[in-house]
N, C-alpha and C positions, 0 to 999 in steps of 0.2 A: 416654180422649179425647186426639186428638191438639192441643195446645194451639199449637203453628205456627201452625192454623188459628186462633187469634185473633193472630195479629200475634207471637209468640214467636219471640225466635232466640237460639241460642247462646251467643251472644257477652253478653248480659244478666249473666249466672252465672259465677262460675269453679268450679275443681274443688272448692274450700273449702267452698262455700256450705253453711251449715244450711239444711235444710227442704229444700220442692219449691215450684217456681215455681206460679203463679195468677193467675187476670185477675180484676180487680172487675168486675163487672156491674151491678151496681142498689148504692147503699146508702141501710139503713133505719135511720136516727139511730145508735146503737148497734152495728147487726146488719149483714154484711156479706156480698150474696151472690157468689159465685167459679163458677166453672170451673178445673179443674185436671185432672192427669192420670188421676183418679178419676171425672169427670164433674162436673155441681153439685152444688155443697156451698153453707154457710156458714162465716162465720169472725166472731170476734171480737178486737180489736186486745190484742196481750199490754199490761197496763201500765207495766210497768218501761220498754221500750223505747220506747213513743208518749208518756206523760204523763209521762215523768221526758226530753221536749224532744228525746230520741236520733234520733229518727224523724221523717219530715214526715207528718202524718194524709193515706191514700192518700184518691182519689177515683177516680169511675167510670174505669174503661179502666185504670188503673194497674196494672203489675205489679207482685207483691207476693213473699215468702216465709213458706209457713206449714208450721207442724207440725198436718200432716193428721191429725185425729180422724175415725170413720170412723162412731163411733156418737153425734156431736153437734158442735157447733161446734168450726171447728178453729180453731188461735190463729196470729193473724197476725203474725209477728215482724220484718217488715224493709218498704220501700218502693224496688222496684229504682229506678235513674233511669228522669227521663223524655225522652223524645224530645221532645215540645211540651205543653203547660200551658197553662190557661185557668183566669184565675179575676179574680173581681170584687171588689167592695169591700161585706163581711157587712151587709145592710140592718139587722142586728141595732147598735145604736150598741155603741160598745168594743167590738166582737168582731174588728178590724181585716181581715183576709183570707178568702176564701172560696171552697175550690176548686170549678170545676165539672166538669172532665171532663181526661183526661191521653191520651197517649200517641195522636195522631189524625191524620190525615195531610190531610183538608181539613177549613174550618168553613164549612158551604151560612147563608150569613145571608141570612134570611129574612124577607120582606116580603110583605102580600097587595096585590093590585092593587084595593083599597077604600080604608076611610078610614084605614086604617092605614100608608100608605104615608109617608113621613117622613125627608127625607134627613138633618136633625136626628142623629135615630136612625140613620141609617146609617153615618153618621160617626163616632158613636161605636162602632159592632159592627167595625167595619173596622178601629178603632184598637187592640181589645182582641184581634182578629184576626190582626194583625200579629201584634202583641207576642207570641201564641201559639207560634208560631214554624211555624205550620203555613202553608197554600195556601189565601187565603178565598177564595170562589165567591158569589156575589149572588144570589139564588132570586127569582124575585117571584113566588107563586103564586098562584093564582086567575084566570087569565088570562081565563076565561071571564066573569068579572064584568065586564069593560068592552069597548067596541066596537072598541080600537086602542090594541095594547102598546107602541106603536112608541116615543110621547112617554112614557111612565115607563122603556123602556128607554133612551133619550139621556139622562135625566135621571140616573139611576141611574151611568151610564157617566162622565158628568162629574166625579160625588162618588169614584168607585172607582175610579180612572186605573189601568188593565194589569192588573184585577182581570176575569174573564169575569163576565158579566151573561145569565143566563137567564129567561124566561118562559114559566112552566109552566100546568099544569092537572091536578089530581091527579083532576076529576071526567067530562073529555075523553080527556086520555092528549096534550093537545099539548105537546109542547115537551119532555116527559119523555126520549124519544133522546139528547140533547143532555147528559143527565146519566149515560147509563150509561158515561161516561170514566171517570167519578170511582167506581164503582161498581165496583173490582175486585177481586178473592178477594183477602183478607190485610190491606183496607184500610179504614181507619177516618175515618166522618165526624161530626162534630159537627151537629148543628141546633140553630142559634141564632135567636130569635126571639120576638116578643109574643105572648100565647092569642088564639087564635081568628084565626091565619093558617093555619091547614089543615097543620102538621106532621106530625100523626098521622095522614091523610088523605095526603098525600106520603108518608109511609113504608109505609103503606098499598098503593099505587101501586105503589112501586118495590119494594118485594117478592110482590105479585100475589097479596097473603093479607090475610086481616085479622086483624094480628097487635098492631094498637093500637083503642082505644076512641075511635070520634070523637064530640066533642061539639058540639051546633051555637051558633051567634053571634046575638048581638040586633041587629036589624034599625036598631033607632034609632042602633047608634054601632059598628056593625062589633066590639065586643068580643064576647072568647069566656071562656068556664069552661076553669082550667087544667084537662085533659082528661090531662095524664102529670103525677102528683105528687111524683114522682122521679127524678133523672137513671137513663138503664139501657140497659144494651150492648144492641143488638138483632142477634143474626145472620142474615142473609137467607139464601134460599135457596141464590144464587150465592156463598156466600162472603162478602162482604162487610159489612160492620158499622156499624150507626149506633148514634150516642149521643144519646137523645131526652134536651133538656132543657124541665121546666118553664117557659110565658112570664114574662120574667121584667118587672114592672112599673118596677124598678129595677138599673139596670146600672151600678154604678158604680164612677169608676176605682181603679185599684192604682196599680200600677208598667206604665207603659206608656210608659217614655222612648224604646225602641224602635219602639213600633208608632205612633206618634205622626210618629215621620220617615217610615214608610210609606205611611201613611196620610196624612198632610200634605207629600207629596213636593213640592208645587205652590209650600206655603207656604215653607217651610225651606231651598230653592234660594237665598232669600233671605237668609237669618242667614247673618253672618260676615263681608257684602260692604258695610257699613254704614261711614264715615269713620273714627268710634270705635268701638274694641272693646267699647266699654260703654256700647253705644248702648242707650238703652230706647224708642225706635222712638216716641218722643212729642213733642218739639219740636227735639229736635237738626238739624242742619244736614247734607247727606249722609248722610241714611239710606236704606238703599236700600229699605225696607221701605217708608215712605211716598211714597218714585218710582213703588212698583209699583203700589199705592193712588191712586194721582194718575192713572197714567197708564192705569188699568186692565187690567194686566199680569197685578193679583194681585186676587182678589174679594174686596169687605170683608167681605162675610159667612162667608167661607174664613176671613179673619185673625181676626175675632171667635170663631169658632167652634172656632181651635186655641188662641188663649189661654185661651179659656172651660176646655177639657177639658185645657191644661196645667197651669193653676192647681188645679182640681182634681184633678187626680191628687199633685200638690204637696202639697195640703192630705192627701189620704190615704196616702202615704206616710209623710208627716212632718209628724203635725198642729202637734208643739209649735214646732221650728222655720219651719214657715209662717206659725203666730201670732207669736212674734219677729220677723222679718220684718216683719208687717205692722206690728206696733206700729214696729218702725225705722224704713218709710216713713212714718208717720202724724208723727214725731217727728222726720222728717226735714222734712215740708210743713209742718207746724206753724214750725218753726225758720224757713224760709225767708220763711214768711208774717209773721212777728214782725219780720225784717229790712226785709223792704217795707213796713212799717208806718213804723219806726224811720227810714228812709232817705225817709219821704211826710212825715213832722212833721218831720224837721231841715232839707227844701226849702219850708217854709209861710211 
């Protein structure tokens, strides 16, 4: 199998390298399915290299190097670099990071035109978007559920400044043209989104086979049964590659300092142009943040919305100094409140 066709090139490897290159495709807690120059296979992570820290644990789309077994698991021994990265914050408590898919060239995030639609949420898939380091793309499928796309696509647009904004239908066939750009031999896309937006049904579509299971939605609240229970490369006909993921009920942040300017480009024009360098954008004098707020320049719901998921990614980067932190300020308002106490009884 010529492995080019999933996204391989030369330059990955030098002449040194142990092993033979590999693409992950699906992984099952443990057990890891590949594509290599063999065809498919599986693999299993060597330990000395992954649990003694040497290695970063690969994830779907990553290229790997493994010592090919031919009559059973072969052993994965490296994690080439990656081109772009996605990953969340492990809903599991203390398990701090958790990768979802590597090496992709767009992320289609994905919204149905029901009750699920959520600029909330889209705020946040755009920021972890960014940070990917890939090309995001705005999906809204289900276009046939409502009588005029028009108001969720201006809505959409507003939240995703210079991001394109599609409206599909994976049960009509409208709007799907508009996507075979991103659909080309060699290239890899991510699907990001909540169950029971029609994913598998899109994928469905755009490869003209029914190569996923679609599950259908309750009627009372627009949710769906996660219908893909693991992330997994799919190749289409044309060459091109998606990475289904599970809906995820929980997306939350990492390290997103990057995708955070991307995505809050509207907001962050602002920081830096403030009187004081160390302006906290709360009672100070000449801050240009609360001009923008005043004058409606800048949307309050935009500023609430990137402090919300700044602090947050704050806090999961770096739980214990964010709790220090907050203990400082608490002991810092405390201190102050003590003063105007002290300064209200010495004028009585």
């Amino acid at each position: 199998m010529d492995l080019r066709k999933y996204g391989f090139t030369s330059n990955m490897t030098t002449e040194d390298t142990q092993g033979i290159p590999a693409r992950i495709t699906a992984v099952h807690k443990e057990r890891y399915a590949l594509v290599c120059a063999y065809g498919e296979t599986y693999g299993r992570l060597k330990t000395k290299e992954y649990f003694g820290g040497l290695e970063a644990f690969p994830t779907t789309g990553d290229f790997v190097l493994i010592n090919y077994i031919p009559s059973g698991d072969s052993q994965i021994i490296r994690t080439l670099p990656r081109r772009t990265f996605f990953s969340r914050r492990d809903p599991t408590p203390g398990r701090g990071e958790q990768a979802v898919a590597a090496n992709f060239d767009y992320v289609f995030i994905m919204q149905s035109l029901n009750q699920n639609f959520n600029t909330k949420r889209l705020e946040r898939y755009l920021t972890l978007a960014w940070q990917s380091g890939a090309v995001p793309v705005v999906v809204l499928t289900k276009a046939d559920l409502v009588d005029e796309c028009e108001p969720y696509l201006r809505m959409a647009e507003r939240f995703a400044a210079d991001v394109p904004v599609h409206a599909v239908s994976a049960k009509t066939g409208a709007g799907l043209e508009a996507l075979a750009d991103y659909m080309a031999p060699g290239k890899t896309i991510v699907f990001l989104g909540s169950s029971g937006i029609g994913k598998s049904s899109l994928v469905n579509a755009l490869a003209g086979e029914a190569v996923m299971t679609v599950s259908g939605i309750r009627e009372t609240d627009s949710k769906g049964r996660h219908t893909t229970t693991h992330r997994q490369l799919i190749m289409l006909k044309n060459g091109a590659m998606i990475i289904d993921t599970p809906g995820m009920r929980e997306l939350g942040m990492w390290d997103v300092s990057g995708g955070l300017g991307e995505a809050f480009a509207d907001v962050e024009q602002f920081l830096g142009k403030c009187r004081f360098s160390d302006c906290r954008h709360q009672t100070e004098p000449g801050c240009a943040i609360k001009e923008a707020l005043a004058d409606g320049t800048l949307s309050r719901a935009r500023w609430e919305s990137y402090l919300s998921l700044k602090t947050e990614a704050a806090y999961s980067d770096d739980k214990a100094a964010f709790l220090r932190q907050k203990q400082q300020r608490h002991k810092s308002l405390a201190k102050i409140s003590r003063q105007k106490k002290s300064e209200s009884r010495k004028y009585k």
